[in-house]
C-alpha positions in Angstrom: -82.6 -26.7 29.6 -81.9 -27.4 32.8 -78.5 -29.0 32.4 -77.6 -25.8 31.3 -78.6 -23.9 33.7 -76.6 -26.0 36.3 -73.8 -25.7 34.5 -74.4 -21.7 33.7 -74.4 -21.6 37.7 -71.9 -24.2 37.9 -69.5 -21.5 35.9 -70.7 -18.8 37.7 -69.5 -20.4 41.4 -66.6 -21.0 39.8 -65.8 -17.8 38.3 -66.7 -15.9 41.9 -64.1 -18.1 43.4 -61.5 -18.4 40.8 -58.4 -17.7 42.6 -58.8 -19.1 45.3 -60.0 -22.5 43.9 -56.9 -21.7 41.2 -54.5 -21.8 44.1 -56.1 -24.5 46.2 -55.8 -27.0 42.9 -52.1 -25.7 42.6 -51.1 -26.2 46.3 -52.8 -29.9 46.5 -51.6 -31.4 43.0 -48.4 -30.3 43.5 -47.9 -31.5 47.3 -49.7 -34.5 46.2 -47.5 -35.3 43.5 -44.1 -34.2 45.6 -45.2 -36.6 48.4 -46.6 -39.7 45.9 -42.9 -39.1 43.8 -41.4 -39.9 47.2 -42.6 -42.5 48.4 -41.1 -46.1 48.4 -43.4 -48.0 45.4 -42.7 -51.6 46.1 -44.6 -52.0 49.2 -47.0 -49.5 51.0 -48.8 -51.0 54.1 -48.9 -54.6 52.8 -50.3 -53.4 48.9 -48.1 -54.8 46.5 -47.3 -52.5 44.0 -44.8 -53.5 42.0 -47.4 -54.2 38.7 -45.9 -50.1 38.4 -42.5 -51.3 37.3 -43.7 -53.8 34.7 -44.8 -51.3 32.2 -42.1 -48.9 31.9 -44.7 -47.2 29.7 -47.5 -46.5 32.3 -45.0 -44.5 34.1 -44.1 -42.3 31.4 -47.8 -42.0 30.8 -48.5 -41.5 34.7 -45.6 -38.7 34.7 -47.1 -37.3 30.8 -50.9 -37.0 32.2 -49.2 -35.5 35.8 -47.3 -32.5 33.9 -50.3 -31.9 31.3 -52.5 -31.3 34.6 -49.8 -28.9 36.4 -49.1 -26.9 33.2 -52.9 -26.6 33.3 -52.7 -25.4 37.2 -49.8 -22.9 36.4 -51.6 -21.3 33.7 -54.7 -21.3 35.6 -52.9 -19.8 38.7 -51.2 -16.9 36.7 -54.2 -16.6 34.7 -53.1 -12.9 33.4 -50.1 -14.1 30.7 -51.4 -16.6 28.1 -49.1 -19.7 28.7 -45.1 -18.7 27.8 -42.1 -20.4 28.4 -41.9 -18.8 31.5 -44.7 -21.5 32.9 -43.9 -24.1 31.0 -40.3 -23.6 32.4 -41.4 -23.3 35.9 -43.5 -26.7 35.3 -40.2 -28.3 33.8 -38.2 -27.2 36.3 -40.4 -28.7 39.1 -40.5 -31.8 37.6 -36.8 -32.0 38.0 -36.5 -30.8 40.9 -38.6 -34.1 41.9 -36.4 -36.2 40.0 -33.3 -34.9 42.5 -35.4 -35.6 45.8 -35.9 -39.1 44.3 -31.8 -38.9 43.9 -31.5 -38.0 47.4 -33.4 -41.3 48.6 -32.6 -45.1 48.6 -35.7 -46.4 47.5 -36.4 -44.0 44.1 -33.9 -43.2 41.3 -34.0 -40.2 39.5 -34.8 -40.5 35.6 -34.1 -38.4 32.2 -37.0 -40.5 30.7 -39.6 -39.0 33.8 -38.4 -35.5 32.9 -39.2 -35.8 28.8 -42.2 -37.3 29.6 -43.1 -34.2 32.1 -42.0 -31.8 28.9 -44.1 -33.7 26.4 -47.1 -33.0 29.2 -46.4 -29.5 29.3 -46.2 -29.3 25.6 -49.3 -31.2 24.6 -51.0 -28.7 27.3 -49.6 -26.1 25.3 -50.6 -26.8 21.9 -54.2 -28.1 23.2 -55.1 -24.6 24.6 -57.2 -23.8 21.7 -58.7 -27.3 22.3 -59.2 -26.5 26.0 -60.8 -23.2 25.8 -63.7 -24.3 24.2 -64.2 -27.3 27.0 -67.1 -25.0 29.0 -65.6 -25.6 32.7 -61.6 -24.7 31.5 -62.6 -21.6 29.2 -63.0 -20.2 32.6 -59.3 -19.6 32.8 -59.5 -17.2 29.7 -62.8 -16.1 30.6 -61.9 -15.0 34.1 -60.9 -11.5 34.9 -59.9 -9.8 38.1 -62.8 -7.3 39.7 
């Protein structure tokens, strides 16, 4: 009884400061992301971290889980349209623009691999919304309306 409780006022601090923490999550994961797609992967400070071009397939999974998360933040952010093309295009389109900063360095190539990955993110998001809105922290997105 009482986990529910915490979790009934868990929801409830949530839902008073929806938009706000809806932005916030936006703002961080995506300059998070722009600044960790940037950055040279071989060697940071001494950390060898080249075990992240062995498997060409935890990149694409790294890059899948990424866009399933910011379709998540987009709907959440512009909570008042269910998710359209609109968002999922805005969350495609960002991912490419990544993939052309990374052109514009030395150190990071751009790839068409990155970008269906990010798509396949965005769709899963998309066809798991039924899914999500019946996880009791995320149904807050569909539960939440403006006072």
């Amino acid at each position: 009884m009482e986990n529910l409780r915490k979790t009934t006022s868990l929801e409830a601090i949530i839902l008073q400061y929806y938009l706000p923490a809806s932005q916030g999550a936006l703002a961080i994961t995506l300059i998070a992301i722009t600044i960790l797609s940037l950055l040279p992967i071989d060697n940071i400070r001494g950390i060898d971290l080249t075990f992240w071009k062995l498997p060409v397939a935890a990149d694409k999974i790294a890059h899948f889980f990424a866009f399933l998360v910011i379709a998540g933040l987009i709907d959440a952010f512009c909570y008042q349209d269910s998710f359209n093309v609109k968002k999922a295009t805005i969350a495609a389109l960002y991912g490419i623009w990544i993939e052309s900063l990374q052109s514009l360095t030395d150190y990071r190539h751009p790839s068409f691999w990155d970008i269906v990955a990010n798509c396949i993110g965005i769709c899963i998001y998309w066809i798991l919304i039924p899914m999500w809105k019946r996880i009791p922290i995320l149904r807050l997105r569909w539960e939440f309306k403006e006072r």
